[in-house]
C-alpha positions as CSV (number, residue, x, y, z in Angstrom):
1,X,43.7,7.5,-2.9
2,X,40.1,7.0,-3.4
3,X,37.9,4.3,-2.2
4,X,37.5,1.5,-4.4
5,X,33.9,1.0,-5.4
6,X,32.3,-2.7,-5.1
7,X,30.0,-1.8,-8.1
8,X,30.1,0.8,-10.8
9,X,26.6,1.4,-12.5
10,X,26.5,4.1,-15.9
11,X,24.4,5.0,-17.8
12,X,23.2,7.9,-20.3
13,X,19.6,8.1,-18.2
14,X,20.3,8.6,-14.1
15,X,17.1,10.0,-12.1
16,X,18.7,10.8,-9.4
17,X,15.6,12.9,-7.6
18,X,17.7,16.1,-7.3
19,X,16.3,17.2,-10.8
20,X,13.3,17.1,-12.7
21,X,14.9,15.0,-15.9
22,X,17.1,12.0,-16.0
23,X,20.9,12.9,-17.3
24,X,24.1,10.8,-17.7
25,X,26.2,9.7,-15.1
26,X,27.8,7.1,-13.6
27,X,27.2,5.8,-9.6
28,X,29.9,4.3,-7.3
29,X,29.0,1.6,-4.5
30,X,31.2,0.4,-1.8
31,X,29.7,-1.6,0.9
32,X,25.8,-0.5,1.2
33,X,26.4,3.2,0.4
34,X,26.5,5.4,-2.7
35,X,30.1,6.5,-2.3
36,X,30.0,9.1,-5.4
37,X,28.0,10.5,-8.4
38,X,29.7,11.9,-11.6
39,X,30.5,11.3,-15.3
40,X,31.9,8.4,-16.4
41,X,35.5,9.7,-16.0
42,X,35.0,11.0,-13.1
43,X,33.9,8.0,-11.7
44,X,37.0,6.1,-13.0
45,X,38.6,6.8,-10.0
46,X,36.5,4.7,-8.0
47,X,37.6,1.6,-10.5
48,X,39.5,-1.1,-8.9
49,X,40.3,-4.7,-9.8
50,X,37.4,-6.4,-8.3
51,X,35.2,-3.4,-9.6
52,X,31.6,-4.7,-11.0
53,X,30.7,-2.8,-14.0
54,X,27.0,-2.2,-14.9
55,X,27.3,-0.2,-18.3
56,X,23.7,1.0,-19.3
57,X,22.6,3.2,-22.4
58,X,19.4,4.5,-22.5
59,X,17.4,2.6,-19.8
60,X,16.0,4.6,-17.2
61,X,18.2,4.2,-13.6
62,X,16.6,6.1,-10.7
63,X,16.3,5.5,-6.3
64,X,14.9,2.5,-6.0
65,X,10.7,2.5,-5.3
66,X,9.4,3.0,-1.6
67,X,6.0,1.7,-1.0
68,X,4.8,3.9,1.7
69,X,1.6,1.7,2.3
70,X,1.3,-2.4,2.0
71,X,0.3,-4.9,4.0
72,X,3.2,-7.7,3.6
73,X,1.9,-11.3,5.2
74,X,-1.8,-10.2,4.0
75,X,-0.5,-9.4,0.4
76,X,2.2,-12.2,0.1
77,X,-1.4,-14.8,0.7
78,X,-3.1,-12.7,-2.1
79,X,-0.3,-14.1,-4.4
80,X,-1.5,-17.6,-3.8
81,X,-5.1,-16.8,-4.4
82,X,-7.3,-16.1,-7.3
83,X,-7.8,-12.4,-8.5
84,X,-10.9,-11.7,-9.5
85,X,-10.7,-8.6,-10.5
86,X,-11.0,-9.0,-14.4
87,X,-14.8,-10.6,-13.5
88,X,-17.3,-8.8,-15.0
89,X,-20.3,-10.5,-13.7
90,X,-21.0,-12.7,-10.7
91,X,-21.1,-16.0,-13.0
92,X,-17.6,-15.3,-14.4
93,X,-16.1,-14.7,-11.0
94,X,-18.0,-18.1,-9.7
95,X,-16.6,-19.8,-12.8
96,X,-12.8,-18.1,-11.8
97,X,-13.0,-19.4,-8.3
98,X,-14.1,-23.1,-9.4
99,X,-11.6,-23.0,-11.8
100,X,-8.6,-22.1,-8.6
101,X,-11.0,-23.9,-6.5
102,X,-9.8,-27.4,-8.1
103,X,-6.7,-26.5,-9.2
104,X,-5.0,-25.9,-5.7
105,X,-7.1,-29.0,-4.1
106,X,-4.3,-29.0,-1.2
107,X,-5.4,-25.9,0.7
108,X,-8.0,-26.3,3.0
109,X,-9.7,-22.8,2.5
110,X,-10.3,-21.0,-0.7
111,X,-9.0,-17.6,-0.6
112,X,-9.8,-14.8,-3.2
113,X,-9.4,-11.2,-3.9
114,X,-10.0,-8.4,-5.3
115,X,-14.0,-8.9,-6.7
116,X,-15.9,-5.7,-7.7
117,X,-19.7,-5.7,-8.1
118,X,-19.4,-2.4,-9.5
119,X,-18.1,-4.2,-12.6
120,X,-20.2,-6.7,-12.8
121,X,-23.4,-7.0,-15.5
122,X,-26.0,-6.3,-12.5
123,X,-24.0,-4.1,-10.3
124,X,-25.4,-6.2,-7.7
125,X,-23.8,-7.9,-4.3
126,X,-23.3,-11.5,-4.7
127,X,-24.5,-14.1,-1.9
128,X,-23.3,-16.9,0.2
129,X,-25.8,-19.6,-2.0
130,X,-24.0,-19.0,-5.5
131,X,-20.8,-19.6,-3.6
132,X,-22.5,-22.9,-2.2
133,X,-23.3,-24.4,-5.7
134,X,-19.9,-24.6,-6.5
135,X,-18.5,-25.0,-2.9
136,X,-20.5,-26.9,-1.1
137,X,-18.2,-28.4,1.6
138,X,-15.1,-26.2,1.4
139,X,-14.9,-22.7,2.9
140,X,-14.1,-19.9,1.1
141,X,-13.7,-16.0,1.6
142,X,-12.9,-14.1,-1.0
143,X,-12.3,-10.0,-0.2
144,X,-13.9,-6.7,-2.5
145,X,-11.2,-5.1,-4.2
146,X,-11.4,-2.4,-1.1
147,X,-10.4,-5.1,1.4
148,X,-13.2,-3.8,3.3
149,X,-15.7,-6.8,3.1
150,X,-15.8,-10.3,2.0
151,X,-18.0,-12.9,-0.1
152,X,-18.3,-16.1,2.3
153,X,-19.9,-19.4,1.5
154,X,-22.0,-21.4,4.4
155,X,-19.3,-23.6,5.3
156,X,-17.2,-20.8,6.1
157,X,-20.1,-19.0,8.3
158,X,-20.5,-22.6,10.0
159,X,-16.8,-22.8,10.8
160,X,-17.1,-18.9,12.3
161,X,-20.0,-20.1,13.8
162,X,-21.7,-17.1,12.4
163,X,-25.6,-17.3,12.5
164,X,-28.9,-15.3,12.8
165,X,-28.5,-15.0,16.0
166,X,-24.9,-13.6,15.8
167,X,-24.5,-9.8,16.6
168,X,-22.3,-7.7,14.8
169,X,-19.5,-6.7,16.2
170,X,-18.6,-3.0,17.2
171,X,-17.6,-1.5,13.8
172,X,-18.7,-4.6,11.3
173,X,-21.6,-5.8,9.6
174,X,-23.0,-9.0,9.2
175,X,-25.3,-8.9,6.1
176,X,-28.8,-10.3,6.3
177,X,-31.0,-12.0,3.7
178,X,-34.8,-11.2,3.9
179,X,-35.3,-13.7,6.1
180,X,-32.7,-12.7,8.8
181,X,-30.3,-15.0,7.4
182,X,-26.6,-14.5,7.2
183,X,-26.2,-13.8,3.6
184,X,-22.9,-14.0,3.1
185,X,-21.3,-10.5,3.1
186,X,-19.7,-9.5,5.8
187,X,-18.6,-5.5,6.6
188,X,-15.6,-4.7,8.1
189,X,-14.6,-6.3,11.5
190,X,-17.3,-8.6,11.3
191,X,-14.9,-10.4,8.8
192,X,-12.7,-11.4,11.9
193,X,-14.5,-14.0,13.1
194,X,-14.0,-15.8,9.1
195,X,-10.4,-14.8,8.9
196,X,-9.5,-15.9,12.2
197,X,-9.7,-20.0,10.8
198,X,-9.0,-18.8,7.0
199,X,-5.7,-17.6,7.7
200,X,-3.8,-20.2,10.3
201,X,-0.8,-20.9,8.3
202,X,2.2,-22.9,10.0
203,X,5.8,-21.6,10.3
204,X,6.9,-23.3,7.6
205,X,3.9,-22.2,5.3
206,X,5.0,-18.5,6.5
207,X,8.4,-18.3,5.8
208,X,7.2,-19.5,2.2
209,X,4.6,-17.0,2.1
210,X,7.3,-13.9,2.6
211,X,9.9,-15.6,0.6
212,X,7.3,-15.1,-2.5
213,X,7.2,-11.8,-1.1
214,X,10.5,-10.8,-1.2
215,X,10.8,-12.4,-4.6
216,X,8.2,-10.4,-5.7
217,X,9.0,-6.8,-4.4
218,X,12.8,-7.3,-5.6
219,X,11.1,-8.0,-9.6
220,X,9.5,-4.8,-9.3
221,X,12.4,-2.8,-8.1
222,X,10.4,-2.0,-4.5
223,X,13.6,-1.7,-2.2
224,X,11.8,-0.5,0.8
225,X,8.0,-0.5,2.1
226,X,5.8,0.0,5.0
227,X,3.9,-2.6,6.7
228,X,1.0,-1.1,8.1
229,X,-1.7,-2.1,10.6
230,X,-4.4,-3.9,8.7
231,X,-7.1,-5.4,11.6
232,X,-6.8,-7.2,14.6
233,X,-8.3,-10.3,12.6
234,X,-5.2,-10.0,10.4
235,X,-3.0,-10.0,13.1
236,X,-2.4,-13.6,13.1
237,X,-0.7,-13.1,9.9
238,X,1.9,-11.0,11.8
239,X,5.4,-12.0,12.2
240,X,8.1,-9.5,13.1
241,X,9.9,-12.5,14.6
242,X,10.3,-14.0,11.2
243,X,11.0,-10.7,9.1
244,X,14.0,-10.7,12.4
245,X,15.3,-14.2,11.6
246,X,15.3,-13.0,7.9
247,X,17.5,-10.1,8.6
248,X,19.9,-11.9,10.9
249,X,20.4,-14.7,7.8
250,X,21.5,-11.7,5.4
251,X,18.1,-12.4,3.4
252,X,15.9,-9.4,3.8
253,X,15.6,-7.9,0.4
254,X,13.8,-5.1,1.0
255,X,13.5,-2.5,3.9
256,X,10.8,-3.1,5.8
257,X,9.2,-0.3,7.8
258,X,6.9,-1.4,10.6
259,X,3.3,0.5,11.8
260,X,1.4,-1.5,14.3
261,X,-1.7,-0.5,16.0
262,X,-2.7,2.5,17.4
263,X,-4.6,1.4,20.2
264,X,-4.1,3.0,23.4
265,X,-1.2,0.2,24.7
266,X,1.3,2.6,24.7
267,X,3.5,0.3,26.4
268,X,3.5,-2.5,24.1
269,X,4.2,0.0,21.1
270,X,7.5,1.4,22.9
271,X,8.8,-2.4,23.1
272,X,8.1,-2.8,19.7
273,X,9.6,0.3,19.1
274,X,12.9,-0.6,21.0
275,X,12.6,-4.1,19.7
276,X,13.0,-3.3,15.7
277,X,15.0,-0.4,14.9
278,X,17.9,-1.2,12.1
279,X,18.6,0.3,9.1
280,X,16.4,-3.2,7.4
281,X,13.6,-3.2,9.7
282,X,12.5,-0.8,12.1
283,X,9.3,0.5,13.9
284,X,8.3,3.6,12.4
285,X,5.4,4.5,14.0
286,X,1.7,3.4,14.6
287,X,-1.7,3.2,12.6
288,X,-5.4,2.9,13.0
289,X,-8.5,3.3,10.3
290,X,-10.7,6.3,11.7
291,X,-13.5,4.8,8.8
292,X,-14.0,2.5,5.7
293,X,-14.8,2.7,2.3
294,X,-17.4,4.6,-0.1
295,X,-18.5,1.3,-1.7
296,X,-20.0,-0.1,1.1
297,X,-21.0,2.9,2.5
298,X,-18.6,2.8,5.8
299,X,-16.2,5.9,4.8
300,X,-17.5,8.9,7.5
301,X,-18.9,11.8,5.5
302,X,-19.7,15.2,6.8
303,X,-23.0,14.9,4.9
304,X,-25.1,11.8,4.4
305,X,-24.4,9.0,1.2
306,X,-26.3,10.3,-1.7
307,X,-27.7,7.4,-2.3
308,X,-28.6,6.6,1.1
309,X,-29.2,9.8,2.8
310,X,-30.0,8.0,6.0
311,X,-26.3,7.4,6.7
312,X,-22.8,9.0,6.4
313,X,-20.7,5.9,8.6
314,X,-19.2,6.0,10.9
315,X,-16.1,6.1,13.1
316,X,-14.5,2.4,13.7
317,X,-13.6,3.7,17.7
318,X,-15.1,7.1,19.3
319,X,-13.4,10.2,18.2
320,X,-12.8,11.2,22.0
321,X,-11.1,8.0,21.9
322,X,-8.9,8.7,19.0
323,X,-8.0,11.7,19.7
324,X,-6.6,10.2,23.3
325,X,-4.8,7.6,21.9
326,X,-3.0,10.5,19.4
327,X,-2.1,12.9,22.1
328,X,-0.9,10.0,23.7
329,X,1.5,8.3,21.5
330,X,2.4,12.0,20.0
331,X,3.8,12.2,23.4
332,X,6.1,9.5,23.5
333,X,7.8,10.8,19.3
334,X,5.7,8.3,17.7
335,X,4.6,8.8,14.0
336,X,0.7,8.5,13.5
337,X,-1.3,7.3,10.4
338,X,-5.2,7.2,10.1
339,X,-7.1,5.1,7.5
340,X,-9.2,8.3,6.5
341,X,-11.4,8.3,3.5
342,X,-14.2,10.2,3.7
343,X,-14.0,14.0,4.5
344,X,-15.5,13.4,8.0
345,X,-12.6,11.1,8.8
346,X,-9.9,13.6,7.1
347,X,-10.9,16.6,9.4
348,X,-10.9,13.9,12.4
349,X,-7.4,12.7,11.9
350,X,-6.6,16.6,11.1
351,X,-8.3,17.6,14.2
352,X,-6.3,14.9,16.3
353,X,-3.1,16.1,14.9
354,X,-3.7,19.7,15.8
355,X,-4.9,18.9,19.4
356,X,-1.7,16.9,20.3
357,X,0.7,19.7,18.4
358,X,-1.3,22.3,21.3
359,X,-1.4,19.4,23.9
360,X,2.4,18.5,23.0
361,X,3.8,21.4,21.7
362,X,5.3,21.2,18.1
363,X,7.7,19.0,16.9
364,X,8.6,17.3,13.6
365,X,6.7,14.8,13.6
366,X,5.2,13.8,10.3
367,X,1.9,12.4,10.7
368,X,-0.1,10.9,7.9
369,X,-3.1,10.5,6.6
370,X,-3.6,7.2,4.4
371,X,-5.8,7.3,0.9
372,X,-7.1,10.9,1.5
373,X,-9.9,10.7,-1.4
374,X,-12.9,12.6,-0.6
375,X,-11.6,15.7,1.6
376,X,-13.6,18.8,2.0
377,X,-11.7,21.7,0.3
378,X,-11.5,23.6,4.0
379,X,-9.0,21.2,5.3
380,X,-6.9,21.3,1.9
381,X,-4.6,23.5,3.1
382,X,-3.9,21.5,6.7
383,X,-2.0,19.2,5.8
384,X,0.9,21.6,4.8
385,X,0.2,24.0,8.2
386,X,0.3,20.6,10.3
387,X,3.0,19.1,8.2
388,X,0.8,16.0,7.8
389,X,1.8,14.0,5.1
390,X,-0.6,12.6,2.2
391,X,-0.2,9.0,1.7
392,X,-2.2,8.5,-1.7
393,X,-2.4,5.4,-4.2
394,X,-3.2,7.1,-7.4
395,X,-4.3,3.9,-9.0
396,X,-7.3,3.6,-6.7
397,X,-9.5,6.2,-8.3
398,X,-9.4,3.6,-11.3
399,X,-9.9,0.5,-9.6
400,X,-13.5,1.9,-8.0
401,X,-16.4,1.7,-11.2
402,X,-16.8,5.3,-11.3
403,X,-20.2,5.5,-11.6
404,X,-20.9,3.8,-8.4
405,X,-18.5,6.0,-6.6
406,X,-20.3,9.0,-7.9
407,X,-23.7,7.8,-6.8
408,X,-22.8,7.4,-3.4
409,X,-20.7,10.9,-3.1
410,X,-22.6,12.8,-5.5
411,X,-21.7,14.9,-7.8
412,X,-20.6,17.9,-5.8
413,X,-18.3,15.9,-3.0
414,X,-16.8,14.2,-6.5
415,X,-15.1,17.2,-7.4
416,X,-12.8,16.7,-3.9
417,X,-12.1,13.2,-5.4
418,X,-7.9,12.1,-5.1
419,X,-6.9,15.9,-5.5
420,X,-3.4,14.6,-5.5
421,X,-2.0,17.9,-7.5
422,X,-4.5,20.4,-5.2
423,X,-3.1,18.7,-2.1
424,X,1.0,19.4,-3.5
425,X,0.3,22.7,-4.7
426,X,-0.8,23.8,-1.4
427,X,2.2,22.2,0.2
428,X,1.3,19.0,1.5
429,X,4.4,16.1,1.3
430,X,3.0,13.4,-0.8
431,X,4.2,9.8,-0.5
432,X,2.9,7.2,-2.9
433,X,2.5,3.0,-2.6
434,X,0.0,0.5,-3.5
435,X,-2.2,-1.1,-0.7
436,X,-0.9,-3.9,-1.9
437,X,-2.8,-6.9,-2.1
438,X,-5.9,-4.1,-2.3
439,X,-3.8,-3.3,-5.2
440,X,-1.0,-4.7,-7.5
441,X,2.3,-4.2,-5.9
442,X,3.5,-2.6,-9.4
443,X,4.5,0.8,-8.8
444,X,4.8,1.8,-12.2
445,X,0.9,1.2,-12.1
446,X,0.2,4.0,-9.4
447,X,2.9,6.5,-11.6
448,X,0.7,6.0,-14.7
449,X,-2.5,6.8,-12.5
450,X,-0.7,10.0,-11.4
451,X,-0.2,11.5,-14.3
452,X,-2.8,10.6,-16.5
453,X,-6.0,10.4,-14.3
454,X,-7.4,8.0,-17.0
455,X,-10.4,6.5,-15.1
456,X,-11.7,3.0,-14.6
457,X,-13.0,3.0,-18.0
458,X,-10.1,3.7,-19.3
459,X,-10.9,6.5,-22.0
460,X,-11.7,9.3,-19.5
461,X,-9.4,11.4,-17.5
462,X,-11.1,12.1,-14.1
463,X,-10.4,15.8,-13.1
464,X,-7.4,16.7,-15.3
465,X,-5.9,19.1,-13.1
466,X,-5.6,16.7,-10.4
467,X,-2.7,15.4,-12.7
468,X,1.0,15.5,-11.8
469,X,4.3,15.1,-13.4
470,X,6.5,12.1,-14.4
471,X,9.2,13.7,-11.9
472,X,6.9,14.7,-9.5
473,X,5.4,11.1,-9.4
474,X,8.7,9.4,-9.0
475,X,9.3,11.5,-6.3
476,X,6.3,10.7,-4.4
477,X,7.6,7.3,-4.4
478,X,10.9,7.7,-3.7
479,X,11.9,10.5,-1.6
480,X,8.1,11.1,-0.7
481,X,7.9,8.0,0.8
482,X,11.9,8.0,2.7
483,X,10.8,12.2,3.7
484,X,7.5,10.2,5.7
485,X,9.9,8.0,7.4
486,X,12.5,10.3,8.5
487,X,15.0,8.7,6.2
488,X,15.5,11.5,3.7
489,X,18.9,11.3,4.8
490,X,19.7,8.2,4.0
491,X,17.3,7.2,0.9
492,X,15.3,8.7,-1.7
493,X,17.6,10.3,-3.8
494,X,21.2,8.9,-5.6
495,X,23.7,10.8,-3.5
496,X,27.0,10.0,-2.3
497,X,26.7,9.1,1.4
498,X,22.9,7.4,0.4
499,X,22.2,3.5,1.1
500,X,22.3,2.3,-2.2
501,X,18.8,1.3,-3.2
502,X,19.0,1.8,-7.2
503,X,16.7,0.6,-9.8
504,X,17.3,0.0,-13.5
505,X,14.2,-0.1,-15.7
506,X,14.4,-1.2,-19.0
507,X,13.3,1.9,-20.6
508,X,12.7,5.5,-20.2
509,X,10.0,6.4,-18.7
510,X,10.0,10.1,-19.7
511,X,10.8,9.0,-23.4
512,X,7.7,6.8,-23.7
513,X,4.1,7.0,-24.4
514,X,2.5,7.0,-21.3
515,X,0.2,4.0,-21.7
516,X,3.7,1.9,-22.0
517,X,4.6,2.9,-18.4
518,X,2.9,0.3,-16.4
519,X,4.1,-2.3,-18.7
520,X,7.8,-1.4,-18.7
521,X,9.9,-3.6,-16.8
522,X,12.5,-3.5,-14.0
523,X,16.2,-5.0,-15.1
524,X,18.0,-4.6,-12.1
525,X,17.2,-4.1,-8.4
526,X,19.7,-3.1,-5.6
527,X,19.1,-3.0,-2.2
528,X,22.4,-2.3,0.6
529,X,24.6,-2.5,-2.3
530,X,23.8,-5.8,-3.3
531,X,21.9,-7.4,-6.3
532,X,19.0,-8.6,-5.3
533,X,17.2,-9.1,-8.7
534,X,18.9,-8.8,-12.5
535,X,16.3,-10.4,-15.1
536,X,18.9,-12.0,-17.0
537,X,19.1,-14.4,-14.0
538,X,15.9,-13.9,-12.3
539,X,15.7,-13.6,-8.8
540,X,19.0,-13.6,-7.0
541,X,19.1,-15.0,-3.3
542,X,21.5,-13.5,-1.1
């Protein structure tokens, strides 16, 4: 007698990742686990009285999305804030804020995200005073679209207590007016001292925060992500203790993979390690940025900025150091992943990898390297030969003005730029996610990035070659992402034995125009069996 299934889903379109086009079949769940895949009649079997049917004709049903790289508490704030990413000058984006400014009078701080002066009519960096104009006595911070640095108003430098006399901070920049005056951009870790009174949210105010969250990864069919290390300023957001209590009340909708910091407490990380480790929410390994951005100049090149050839960054801690701290935790089975822009950064994290494998001898052990967008075309072929995972979001390339990306690289680094199809053709495992809240948490967003390369504006295709396939894009976010986690076992694909973590979108995605993939929309999302979201009933709380 065969096992009755819980829930029956069929349809004529089933990606199950095993092949490269979506065929009929029909799935059987019993518990949490994908207990059979066949046709229809085969399937039959599994039918009992309490059966739930889900009976689907052309709509696309595939693994449910992994988002290999987010940052949950940090993102689930940025859905409470104003986006100012549509801006396309300074006065529009001061007119945006206002406008949220006096619509949410209830929150002490204004909080904003996602600005680009690359867009804007000057191209040039805004400043604390046109902040003051319109906020006057109420702090604000409001973060470029790269997360990297922030737009502050004098009341917010008063409450950091940030002045002329301040110093920056190792690894951060606090940026001067003419005068020596704070002006109200502030690089990299010297945003810690802002965040650190911008972000104090009660319990209460948390567990709200991640319910949004959860609401919001289930409507987009993201079943599992990783929650990586942002900066030690952001740590306050952190809450494993409150993801926990979500678990234990049967209410964690996604899977939540775990990556705190890399730095050199080796201790701590092992009792976080032994702390978190279920099939919903686990420690997976640890992360650290080696650099910063190309925008604001604090990526690490090999060669200097082309447009300001008297500086190619820097590292945010000593390479000696980072390559300590690798060895180290290599040592104990952790999984590693480096923040790594420029190609400086790239062949550091590379080089770290390599010296534990001799230090440590070799072992699986699946080290990434996060955004990977300017890498010299040496170290191309590493990532396969150290078995080094690329971590990419496609739909960066397009969020960065392109122009101003190419000024600062040059035109000769900017063929290196995202070489997403160079990097799988040489062998490399790629994994795919958003950044989220540096990006929209959409995945069907970074899959139309993938295999298009249509540039930020929005006409151009930036190195066709560096294109992919529809398959090969869902795969970086499905079993890409699980394969990066060790969990290629258990997720990824639809397979009988899987976790069921299914998807249903509402429409083919290899039977439509491409430009109608990031607008398609999810109908059902299952996570451990269970319904989690169906958009004839909206979110469904478990």
């Amino acid at each position: 007698m065969s096992q009755l299934a819980d829930m029956i889903i069929t349809g004529n379109k089933v990606f199950t990742g095993l092949a490269d086009r979506p065929e009929p079949a029909s799935i059987a769940i019993a518990n949490n686990r994908i207990i059979a895949v066949g046709s229809e009649e085969e399937i039959n079997a599994f039918k009992g009285e309490y059966t739930k049917i889900y009976q689907f004709h052309d709509q696309l049903i595939m693994p449910g999305f992994h988002d290999f790289h987010l940052h949950i508490m940090h993102g689930a704030v940025s859905l409470n804030s104003v986006d100012l990413f549509s801006a396309r000058s300074e006065q529009e984006a001061l007119n945006m804020i206002k406008e949220f400014a006096d619509s949410n009078l209830e929150n002490p701080w204004v909080i904003g995200f996602t600005w680009d002066a690359g867009y804007w009519d000057t191209q040039k960096l805004p400043n604390r005073y046109s902040l003051d104009r319109i906020l006057p006595d109420r702090p604000a911070i409001l973060f470029h679209a790269e997360g990297h640095y922030a737009w502050v108003n004098s009341k917010a430098l008063e409450i950091a207590n940030i002045t002329r006399e301040t110093e920056n901070p190792s690894y951060g920049i606090i940026g001067k007016d003419e005068d020596g005056e704070p002006n109200g951009i502030l690089y990299e870790k010297a945003m810690g001292a802002v965040i650190r009174h911008a972000f104090t949210f009660s319990k209460e105010q948390k567990t709200e925060i991640f319910t949004n969250f959860l609401r919001h990864a289930a409507s987009y069919g993201v079943t599992a992500v990783h929650d990586l290390f942002a900066t030690e300023s952001l740590e306050i957001l952190d809450d494993f203790g409150l993801f926990k209590e979500f678990e234990d009340r049967g209410e964690l909708t996604t899977r939540i993979h775990l990556w705190p910091a890399l730095n050199g407490d080796i201790e701590r990380a092992k009792q976080l390690r032994n702390a978190y480790q279920s099939d919903k929410l686990r420690v997976s390994g640890l992360k650290q940025f080696i650099d910063g951005v190309i925008t604001a100049r604090t990526a690490f090149l090999l060669e200097p900025y082309a447009d300001q050839p008297e500086t190619r960054g820097e590292t945010s801690f000593p390479p000696e150091t980072i390559k300590k701290w690798v060895t180290e935790a290599d040592r104990e089975g952790f999984s590693i992943r480096f923040h790594a822009i420029g190609d400086a950064a790239i062949r550091l994290a590379l080089d770290a990898y390599e010296e534990a494998q001799k230090a440590n001898g070799k072992r699986d052990s699946r080290h990434s390297i996060e955004h990977v967008e300017v890498i010299h075309p040496d170290d191309i072929h590493r990532f396969n030969e150290l078995g080094v995972t690329a971590s990419m979001q496609p739909d960066h390339f397009a969020m960065s003005e392109r122009g101003v990306y190419t000024e600062r690289i040059g035109s000769d680094r900017e063929k290196y730029v995202f070489s997403i199809n160079t990097l799988q053709r040489s062998g490399a495992k790629l994994a795919f996610g958003t950044d989220f809240p540096i990006d929209q948490l959409n995945p069907l967003l970074q899959i139309y990035r993938a295999i298009t390369r249509i540039d930020s504006g929005g006409k151009d295709v930036w190195h066709p070659h560096e294109r992919i396939t529809l398959a090969e894009a869902l795969k970086a976010y499905t079993i890409g992402s699980a394969y990066g986690s060790f969990r290629e076992h258990e997720l990824g694909t639809l397979e009988a034995g899987k976790l069921a973590d299914i998807v249903v979108l509402e429409r083919d995605l290899f039977a439509i125009p491409a430009e109608e993939i990031p607008h398609t929309k999810v109908q059902l999302t299952i996570v451990d069996g269970k319904t989690v979201y169906d958009w004839t009933k909206s979110f469904i709380k478990q």
